[in-house]
Structures are given as structure tokens and as C-alpha cells.
C-alpha positions as CSV (number, residue, x, y, z in Angstrom):
1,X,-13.7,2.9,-25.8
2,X,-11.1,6.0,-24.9
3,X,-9.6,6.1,-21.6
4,X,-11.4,9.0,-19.8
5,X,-9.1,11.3,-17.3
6,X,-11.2,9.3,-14.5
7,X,-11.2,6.0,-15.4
8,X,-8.0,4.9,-13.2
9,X,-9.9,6.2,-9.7
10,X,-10.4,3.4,-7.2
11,X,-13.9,4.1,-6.1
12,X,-14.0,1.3,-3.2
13,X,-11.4,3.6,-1.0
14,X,-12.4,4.9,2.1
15,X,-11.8,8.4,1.4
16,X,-14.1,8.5,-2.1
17,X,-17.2,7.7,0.5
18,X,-18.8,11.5,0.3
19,X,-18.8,11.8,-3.0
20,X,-19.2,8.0,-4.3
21,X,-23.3,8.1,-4.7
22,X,-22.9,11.1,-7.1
23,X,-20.0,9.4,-9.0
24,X,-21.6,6.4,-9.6
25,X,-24.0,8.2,-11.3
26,X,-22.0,10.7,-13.1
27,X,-20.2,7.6,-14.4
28,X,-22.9,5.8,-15.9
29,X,-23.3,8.4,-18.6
30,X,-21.6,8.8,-21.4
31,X,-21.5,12.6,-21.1
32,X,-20.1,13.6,-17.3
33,X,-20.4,17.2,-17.3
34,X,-24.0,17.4,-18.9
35,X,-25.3,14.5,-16.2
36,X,-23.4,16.7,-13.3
37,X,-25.6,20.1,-14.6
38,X,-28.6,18.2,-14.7
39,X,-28.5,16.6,-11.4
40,X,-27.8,20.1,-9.9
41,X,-30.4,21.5,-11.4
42,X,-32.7,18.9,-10.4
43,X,-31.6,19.4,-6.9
44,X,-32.1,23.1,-7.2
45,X,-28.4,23.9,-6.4
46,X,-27.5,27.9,-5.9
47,X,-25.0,29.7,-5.2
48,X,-25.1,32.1,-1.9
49,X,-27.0,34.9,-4.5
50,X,-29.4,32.4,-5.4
51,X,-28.6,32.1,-9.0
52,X,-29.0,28.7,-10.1
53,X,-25.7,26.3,-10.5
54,X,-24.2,25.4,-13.7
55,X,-21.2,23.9,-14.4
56,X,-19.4,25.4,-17.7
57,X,-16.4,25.5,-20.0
58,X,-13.2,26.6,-18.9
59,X,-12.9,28.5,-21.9
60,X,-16.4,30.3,-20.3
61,X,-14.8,32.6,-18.0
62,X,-14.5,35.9,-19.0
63,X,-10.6,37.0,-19.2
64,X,-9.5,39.1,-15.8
65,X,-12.4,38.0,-13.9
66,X,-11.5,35.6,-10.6
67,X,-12.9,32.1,-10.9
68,X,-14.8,32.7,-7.2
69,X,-15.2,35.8,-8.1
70,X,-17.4,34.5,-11.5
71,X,-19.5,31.9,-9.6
72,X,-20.6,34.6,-7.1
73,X,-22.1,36.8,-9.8
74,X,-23.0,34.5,-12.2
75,X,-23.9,30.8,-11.0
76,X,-21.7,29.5,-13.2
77,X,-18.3,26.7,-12.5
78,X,-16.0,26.7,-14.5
79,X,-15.4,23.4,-15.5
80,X,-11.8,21.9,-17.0
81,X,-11.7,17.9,-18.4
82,X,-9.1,17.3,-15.7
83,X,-9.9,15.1,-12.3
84,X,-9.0,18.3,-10.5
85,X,-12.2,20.2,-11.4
86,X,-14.2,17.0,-11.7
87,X,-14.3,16.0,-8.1
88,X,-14.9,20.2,-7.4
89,X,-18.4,19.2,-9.1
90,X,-18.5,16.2,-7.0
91,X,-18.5,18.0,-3.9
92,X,-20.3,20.9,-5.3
93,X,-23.4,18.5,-5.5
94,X,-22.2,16.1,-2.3
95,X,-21.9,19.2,0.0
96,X,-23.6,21.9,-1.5
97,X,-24.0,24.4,1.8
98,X,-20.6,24.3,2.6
99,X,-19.3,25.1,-1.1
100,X,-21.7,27.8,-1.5
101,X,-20.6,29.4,2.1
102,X,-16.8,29.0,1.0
103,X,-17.8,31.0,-2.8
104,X,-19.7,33.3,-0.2
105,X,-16.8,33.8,1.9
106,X,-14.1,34.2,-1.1
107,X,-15.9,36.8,-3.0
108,X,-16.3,38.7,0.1
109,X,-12.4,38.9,0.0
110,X,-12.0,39.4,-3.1
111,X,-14.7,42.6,-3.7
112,X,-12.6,44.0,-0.4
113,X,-9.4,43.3,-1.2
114,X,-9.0,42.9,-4.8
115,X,-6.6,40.4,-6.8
116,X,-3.2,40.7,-5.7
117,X,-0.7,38.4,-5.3
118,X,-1.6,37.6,-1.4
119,X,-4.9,36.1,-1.0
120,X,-5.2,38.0,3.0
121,X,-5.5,35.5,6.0
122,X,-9.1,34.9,5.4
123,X,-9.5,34.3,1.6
124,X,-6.1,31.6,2.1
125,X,-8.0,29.7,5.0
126,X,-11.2,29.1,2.6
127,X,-9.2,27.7,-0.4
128,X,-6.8,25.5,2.4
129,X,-10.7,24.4,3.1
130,X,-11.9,24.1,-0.4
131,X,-8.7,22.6,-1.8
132,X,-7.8,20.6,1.1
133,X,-10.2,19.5,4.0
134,X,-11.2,17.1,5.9
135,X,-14.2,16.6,7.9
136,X,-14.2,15.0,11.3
137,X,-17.6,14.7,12.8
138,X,-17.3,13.2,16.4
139,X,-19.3,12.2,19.1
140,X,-19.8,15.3,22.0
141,X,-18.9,13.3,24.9
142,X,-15.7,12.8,26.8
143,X,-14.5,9.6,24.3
144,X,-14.7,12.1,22.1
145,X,-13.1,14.8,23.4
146,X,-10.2,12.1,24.6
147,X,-9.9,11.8,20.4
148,X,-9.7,15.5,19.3
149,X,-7.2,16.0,22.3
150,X,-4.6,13.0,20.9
151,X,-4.9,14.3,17.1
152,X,-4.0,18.0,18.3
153,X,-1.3,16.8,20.3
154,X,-0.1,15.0,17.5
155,X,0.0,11.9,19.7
156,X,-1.1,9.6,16.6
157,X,-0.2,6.0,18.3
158,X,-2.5,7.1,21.0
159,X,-5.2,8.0,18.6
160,X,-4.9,5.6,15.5
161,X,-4.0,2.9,17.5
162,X,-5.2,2.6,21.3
163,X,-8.0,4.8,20.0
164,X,-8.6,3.1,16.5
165,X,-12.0,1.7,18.0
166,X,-13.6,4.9,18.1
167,X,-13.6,5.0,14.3
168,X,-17.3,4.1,13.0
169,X,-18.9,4.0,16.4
170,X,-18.0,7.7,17.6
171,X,-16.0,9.6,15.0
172,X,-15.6,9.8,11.7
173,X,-13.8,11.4,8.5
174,X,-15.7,12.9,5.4
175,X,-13.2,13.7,3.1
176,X,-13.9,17.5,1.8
177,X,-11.5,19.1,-0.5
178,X,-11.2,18.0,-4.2
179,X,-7.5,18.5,-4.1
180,X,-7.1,16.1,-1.4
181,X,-9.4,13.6,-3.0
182,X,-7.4,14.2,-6.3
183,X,-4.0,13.4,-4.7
184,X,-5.5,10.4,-3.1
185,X,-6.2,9.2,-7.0
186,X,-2.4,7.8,-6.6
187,X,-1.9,7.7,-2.6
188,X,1.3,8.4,-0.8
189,X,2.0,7.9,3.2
190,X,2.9,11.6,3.2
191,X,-0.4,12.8,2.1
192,X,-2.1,15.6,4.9
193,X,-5.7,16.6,5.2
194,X,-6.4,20.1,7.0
195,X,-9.0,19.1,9.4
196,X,-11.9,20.8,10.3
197,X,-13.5,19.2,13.9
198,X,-17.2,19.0,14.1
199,X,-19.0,17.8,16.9
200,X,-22.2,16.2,17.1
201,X,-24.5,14.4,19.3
202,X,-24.9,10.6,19.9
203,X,-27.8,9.8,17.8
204,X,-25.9,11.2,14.8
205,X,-23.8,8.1,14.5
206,X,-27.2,6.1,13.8
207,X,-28.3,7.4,10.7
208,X,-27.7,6.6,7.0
209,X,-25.0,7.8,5.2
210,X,-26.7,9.7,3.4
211,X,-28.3,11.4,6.1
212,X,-24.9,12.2,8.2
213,X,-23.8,13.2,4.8
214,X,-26.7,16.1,4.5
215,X,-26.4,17.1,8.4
216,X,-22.6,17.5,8.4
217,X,-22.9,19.7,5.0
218,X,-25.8,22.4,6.5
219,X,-23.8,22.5,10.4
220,X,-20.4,22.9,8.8
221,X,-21.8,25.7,6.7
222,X,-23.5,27.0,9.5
223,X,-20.1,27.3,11.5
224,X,-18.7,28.9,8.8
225,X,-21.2,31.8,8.4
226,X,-20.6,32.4,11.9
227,X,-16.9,31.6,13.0
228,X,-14.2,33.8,11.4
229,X,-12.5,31.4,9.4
230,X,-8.4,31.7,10.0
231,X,-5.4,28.8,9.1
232,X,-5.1,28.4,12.5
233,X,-8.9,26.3,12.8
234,X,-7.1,23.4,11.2
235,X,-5.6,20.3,12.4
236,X,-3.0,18.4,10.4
237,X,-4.4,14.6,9.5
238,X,-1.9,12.1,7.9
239,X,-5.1,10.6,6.0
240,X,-3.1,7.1,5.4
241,X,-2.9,7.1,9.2
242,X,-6.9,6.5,9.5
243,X,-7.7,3.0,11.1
244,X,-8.5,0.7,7.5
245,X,-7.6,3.5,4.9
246,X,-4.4,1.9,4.1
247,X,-3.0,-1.9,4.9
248,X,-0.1,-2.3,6.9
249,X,-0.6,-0.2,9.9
250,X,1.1,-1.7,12.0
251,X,3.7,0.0,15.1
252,X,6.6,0.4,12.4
253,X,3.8,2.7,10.0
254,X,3.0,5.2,13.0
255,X,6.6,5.3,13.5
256,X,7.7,6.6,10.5
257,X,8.2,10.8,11.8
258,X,8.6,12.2,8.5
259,X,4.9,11.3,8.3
260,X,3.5,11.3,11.8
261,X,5.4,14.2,13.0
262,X,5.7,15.2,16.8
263,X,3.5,18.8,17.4
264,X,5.8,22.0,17.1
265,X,6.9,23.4,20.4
């Protein structure tokens, strides 16, 4: 059998986990893009006009047209054989509320402002999103809080280390963007999420995956229909840095500052 462009992905890593139960299914058949349009229609997936979700040819989009532009009017992805646009699907049918808000929000910009070569604040903080985010749901409590304070004070000893218990009991990470997720095919220390901080209650953290998976996608969307989305909501995350993502995280790995870099004064 060929290789396929995905065939060299390590599903067992950490930061694969909100797409895997997708994947594994995508991969079982012999035809990934045609199994990916199926299981979104049978999940009834639309876009924020309501037109139903398909996932199409590169070759598909009309010339001139904007790609968020296309799936706003039209429902349709598209679609390139590269691991690029294959984990977009992913997430498209992982996180389907969120995507659909982000479309929502970047052909809002786009009928207002045009195509030009500057994107405007609020169209470049949805793709940094779409391309690139990460997903930290955390407990509301003051452990909690004690976390998101260390990680925006760059203090990552004090947070990866005398806080690396709070992991899987109080907070965790959903990785988002299908950028992020393809750089992570081949990981480097150097690799950075932009973080987006969600907080949620106790019982969350007692649920199945599947479940957290489904609450975190409608209450992220949810803040994003209402909260004025700007670069500065995001927090830098070394994603290496998470407590079991990577072996060898020991006092010399935090202390590497090309990586874990001190906050800006």
C-alpha cells in the first residue's frame, strides 16, 4: 500500500486527544475525504447560515473568492490532500460550534473590509485562533485561578512544575488549531500555542471525554459570539512544557529561556 500524507502522525500524543475519536475513524477507510463528508452530514454539520457542511476539492473554489469568505455562502471546505487541511476537517467535526463561530466571525470582516493585504485586528485574532489555539478549560476556584495567574506571568516552573498536579484533576488543554496540531506532527521545544482560558465548574472535570469535549466546543463558541475577539485574549503556551506531553522535563527543560521566556515588561 502507498504511503498517505498522514500515515507518519503519532496518534497516542497528548495533544491529538480532541480530534483522535474522529481520526480513528477517518483512518479506517480507504477514502478519507468521502468518510469525513459523510460523518458530517450524518451529524448534521452547518455552517453559521445553516447550509449544510461539505468538504470539497481545492480546485472547487471559485477564482477571487476568499476561502472563509466561500464556506460562509456556500457550506462548502475546501479541502487540499495535505495534513494542513486534513486536521481543519478534524476539528471542523471535533469542534463544530466554535469553527462555525470563527467562519461567522471572518466573513463578517471580510464583507466589511474587503481583501486587502491587512486582515484588520479582528479578522487576524480569528485565524491566530483557527490556525493556532489552544484550549485551557480550568476549574473556577482559587487553585484555579493560582494556575491562569502563573501562566500569564510567564512563571512556568511555578506552573508546570509546583503546579504540574493540577493537570487532569482541575485543568486541562484541548488542543484547537490545525496548524498547531500540524506542527506537532514533527515536535520541537519551541513550538507555542495561543491560548484561549476557559473556565468551568467542578463537576466538569467528571465527565467523559467526550462529553467535556462537546461542552467546551458550544461555551467557547458562546464566548466568542459575545466577547470581541482581539490578539490580546491570548496567552502564550510552550505546549512541550505541559506536565507528560514530552519526556525529560526535568529543572534543566524549564530552564531553557529561548523557550520558556520571562513575560515582556
Amino acid at each position: 500500500m502507498n504511503a498517505r500524507f498522514f500515515d507518519d502522525i503519532d496518534w497516542s500524543r497528548h495533544w491529538y486527544a480532541a480530534v483522535l475519536p474522529v481520526a480513528q475513524d477517518v483512518l479506517a477507510c480507504a477514502d478519507w475525504r468521502a468518510r469525513i463528508n459523510q460523518l458530517s452530514a450524518q451529524s448534521g454539520l452547518q455552517n453559521h447560515r445553516d447550509l449544510p457542511l461539505q468538504f470539497i476539492a481545492q480546485e472547487e473554489l471559485p477564482e477571487g473568492v476568499a476561502y472563509e469568505a466561500h464556506i460562509s455562502v456556500s457550506g462548502q471546505v475546501p479541502t487540499r490532500e495535505n495534513l494542513h487541511d486534513f486536521f481543519n476537517a478534524l476539528v471542523w467535526l471535533s469542534f463544530p460550534c466554535v469553527k462555525r463561530q470563527l467562519n461567522a466571525l471572518q466573513a463578517a470582516q471580510i464583507a466589511t473590509m474587503g481583501i486587502g493585504k491587512s486582515r484588520g485586528p479582528a479578522r487576524d485574532a480569528a485565524t491566530i485562533f483557527d490556525e493556532n489555539a489552544a484550549l485551557l478549560v480550568v476549574e473556577d476556584s482559587e487553585q484555579g485561578q493560582a494556575l491562569i495567574v502563573s501562566l500569564r506571568a510567564h512563571a512556568w516552573q511555578d506552573a508546570f512544575v509546583a503546579q504540574a498536579n493540577k493537570f487532569g484533576q482541575i485543568a486541562e488543554v484541548w488542543c484547537f488549531g490545525h496548524a498547531l496540531m500540524e506542527k506537532l506532527v514533527k515536535p520541537y521545544k519551541a513550538i507555542t500555542a495561543h491560548t484561549w482560558v476557559l473556565m468551568v465548574d467542578k463537576a466538569y472535570f467528571a465527565l467523559e471525554a467526550a462529553a467535556r469535549r462537546a461542552q467546551v466546543d458550544q461555551l467557547v463558541a458562546s464566548q466568542l459570539a459575545s466577547h470581541p475577539l482581539t490578539t490580546a485574549d491570548y496567552t502564550p503556551l510552550p505546549v512541550l512544557g505541559l506536565p507528560g506531553w514530552w519526556p525529560g522535563q526535568d529543572q534543566a527543560f524549564y530552564a531553557d529561556q529561548q523557550v520558556f521566556r520571562a513575560k515582556r515588561s
